[in-house]
N, C-alpha and C positions, 0 to 999 in steps of 0.2 A: 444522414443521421442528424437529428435536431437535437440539441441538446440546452440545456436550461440552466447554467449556476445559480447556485442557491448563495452566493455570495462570494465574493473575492477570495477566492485560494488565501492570501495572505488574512484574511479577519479570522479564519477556520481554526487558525492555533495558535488564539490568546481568547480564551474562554471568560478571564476575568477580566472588567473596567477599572481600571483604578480609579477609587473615590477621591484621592486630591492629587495634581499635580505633582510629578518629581520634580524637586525644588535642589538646586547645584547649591553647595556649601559656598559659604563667601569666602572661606579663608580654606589652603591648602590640608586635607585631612591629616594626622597622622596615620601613624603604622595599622596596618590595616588590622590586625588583633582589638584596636580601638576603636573601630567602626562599629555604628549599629546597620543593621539591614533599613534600606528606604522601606516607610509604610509600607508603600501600594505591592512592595516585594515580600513583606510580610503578609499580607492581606492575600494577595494572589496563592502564595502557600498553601494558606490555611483553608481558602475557598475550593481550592481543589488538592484535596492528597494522593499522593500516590498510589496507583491499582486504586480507584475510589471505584467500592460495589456499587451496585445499581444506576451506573450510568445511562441515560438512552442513547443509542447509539444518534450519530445525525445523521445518517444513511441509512436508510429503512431494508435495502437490499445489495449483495454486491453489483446489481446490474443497475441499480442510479450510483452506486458509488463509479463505478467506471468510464461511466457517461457522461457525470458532472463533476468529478474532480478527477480521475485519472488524468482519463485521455485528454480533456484539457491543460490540466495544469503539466503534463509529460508529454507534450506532441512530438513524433517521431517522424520523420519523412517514407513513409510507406506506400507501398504503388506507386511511385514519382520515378520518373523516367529516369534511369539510369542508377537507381538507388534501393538494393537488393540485400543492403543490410538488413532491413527490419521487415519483418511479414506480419500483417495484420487477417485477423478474421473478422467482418462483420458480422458474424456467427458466431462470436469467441465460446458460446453458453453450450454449444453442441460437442465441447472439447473435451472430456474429463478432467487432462492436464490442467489447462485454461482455469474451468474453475476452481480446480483446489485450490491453484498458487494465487489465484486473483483474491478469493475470500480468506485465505488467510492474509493478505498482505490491507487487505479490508480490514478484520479483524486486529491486527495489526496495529493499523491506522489508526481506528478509533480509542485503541489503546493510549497510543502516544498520543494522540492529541489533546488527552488533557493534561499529559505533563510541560513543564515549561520548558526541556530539552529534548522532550519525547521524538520530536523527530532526528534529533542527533543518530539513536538504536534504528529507525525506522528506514529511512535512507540507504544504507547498505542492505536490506534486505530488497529494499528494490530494484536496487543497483545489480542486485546479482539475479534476481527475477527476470526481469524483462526481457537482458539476454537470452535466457532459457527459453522465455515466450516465446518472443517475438524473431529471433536469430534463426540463422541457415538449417539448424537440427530441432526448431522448437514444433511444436503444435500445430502453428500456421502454416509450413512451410509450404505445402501439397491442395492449397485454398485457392479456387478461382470465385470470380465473384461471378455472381448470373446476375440477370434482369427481375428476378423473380426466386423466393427463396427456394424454391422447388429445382430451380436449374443451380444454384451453386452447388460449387462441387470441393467435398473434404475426404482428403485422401488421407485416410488415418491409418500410422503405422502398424502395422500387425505385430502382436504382443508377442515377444519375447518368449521361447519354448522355455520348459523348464523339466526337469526329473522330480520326480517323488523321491524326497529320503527316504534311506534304510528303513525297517523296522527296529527300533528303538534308539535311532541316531538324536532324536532330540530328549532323550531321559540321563544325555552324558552326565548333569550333575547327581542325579541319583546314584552316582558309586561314592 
């Protein structure tokens, strides 16, 4: 797989340039109630607000977001001999699983990245993601790879039976 960044993981979440230098106070501050916020910390604020509508996203889809900043910036030792924690699909898009938690976690992404802690919230949701992806029970597990997309082979779980509820089991609030 080739893959292209569009730019250093680390430039991706600081959206604003600060116009001057932070400049260090030459005398020790007082009590911090008597600080003002540095310019360029006010400026960054103000340039991007919180939830800011009409952002463009900077991943046009979740399969370049996976490509050129996941899987890069989160590389995991998968197919490496003797290392059976993580299963990967080079086919992850054939998964249903796979993609919902990918593009929400995309959607996600693009969310926090223009906040200035945004990936503080964002983080644990990936933390808890990936296991589920990628782990001994996720999506990938049942994945061989072939020579050829036509010989790989995904062994995808068979869905969960279920029963039909009663008739009028779900109008319980209507008494």
């Amino acid at each position: 797989m080739t893959t292209t960044n569009r730019a250093h993981p680390a430039t991706l979440f600081d959206p604003v340039t600060p116009e001057e230098p932070i400049r260090l106070p030459s005398e020790p501050a007082g009590p911090a109630r008597d600080m003002e916020p540095a310019p360029a910390a006010s400026a960054a604020a103000a340039a991007v607000p919180a939830g800011e509508e009409g952002a463009e996203p900077l991943y046009s889809t979740v399969e370049e977001w996976v490509n050129t900043y996941l899987l890069p910036t989160f590389p995991r030792p998968v197919g490496a001999v003797g290392m059976t924690r993580w299963y990967w699909c080079r086919q992850w898009w054939r998964h249903e699983e796979a993609v919902t938690r990918l593009t929400a976690l995309w959607y996600a992404w693009e969310s926090a990245r223009l906040e200035v802690t945004g990936m503080v919230g964002w983080l644990p949701l990936l933390d808890h993601n990936l296991p589920l992806l990628c782990g001994e029970d996720g999506p990938f597990r049942g994945c061989t790879v072939g020579k050829t997309a036509d010989t790989a082979r995904h062994e995808l779980p068979a869905i969960a039976a279920t029963e039909t509820a009663p008739d009028g089991w779900w109008n319980w609030w209507d008494n």
